[in-house]
N, C-alpha and C positions, 0 to 999 in steps of 0.2 A: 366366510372364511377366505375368498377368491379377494374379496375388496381387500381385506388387510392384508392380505399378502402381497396384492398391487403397490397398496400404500406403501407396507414396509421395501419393496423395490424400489419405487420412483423415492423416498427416502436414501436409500442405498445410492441407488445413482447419482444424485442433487450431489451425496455429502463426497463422491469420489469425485464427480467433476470437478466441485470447488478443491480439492484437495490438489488435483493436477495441474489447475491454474495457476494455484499458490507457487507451486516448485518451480523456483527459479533453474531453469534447462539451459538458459546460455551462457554455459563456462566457455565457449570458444567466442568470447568476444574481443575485440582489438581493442589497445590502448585509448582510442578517438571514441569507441563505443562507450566504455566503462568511464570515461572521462565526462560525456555527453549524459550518462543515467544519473552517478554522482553529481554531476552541476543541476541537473535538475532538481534535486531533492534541497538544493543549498539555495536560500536566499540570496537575490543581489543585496551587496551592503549599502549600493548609493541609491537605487532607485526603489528597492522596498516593495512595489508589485510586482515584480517578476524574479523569474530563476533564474541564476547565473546562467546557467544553459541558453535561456532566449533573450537576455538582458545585453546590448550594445553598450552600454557604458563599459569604461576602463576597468575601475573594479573587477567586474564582472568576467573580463576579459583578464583580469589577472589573477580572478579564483580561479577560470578554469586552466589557463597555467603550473598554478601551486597545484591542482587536483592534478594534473597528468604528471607532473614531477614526482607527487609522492604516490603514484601508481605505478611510475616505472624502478621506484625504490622498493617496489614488492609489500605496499602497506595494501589493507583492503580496503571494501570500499567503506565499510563501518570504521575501522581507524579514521581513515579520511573524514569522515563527518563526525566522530568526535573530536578531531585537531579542530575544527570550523567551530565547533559548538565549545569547545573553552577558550579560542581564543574570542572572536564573536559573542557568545552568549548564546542560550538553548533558540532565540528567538529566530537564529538565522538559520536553522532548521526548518522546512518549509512539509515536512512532516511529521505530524503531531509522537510522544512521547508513549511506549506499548506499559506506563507503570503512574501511578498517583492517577489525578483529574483527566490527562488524556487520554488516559484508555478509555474513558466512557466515548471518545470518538470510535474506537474500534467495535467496544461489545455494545452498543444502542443499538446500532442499524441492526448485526444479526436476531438482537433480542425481539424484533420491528418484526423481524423475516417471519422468526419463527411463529412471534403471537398474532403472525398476517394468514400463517399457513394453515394456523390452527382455527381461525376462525372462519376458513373459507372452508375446511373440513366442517365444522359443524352448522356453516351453512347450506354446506351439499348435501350433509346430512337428512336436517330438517330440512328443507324444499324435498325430496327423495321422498319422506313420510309422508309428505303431504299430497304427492301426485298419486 
């Protein structure tokens, strides 16, 4: 009774940690901040391995212009990266898609987590039995 009660705690805790990481907390960020998160997530157009954020080409230097222009036009930062992704294409999204074939980037790895966590339960289990 003590073990699953344990489990079901350290269960409890895992899923609030992940839950307080997820929540984005900085609404008091500066126009250069939110300019710098948004270019990161956008591809450069000209050089193609890297993010406008850390991408020295012109381009790249001229998304993150167009991104603080229509930041300080009060768009979010999801506006902002659906103007890129139609005028661009979905490809200059340099984070994958939360609907159709991408999402299986988001739900594998937890699917991973979980059938990792469960079999190390019933391998504590059985070694447990056996001692």
């Amino acid at each position: 009774m003590k073990r699953t009660a344990s489990y079901g705690l350290m269960a409890v805790a895992i899923v609030v940690a992940l839950a307080i990481g997820t929540i984005d907390q900085r609404d008091d960020r500066t126009t250069e901040e939110r300019m710098h998160d948004v270019a990161s997530t956008i591809r450069c157009p000209q050089c193609r391995s890297q993010s406008a954020a850390d991408s020295d080409a012109s381009t790249a230097q001229a998304v993150r212009v167009e991104i603080a222009e229509r930041i300080e036009e009060g768009q979010s930062d999801d506006q902002i990266r659906d103007y890129f992704a139609s005028t661009y294409g979905e490809e200059i999204l340099l984070t994958p898609p939360a609907s159709g074939v991408g999402s299986l980037v988001w739900i594998v790895p937890v699917i991973a987590l979980v059938l990792a966590s469960g079999g190390l339960v019933l391998a504590f289990r059985r070694w447990r039995t056996w001692t």
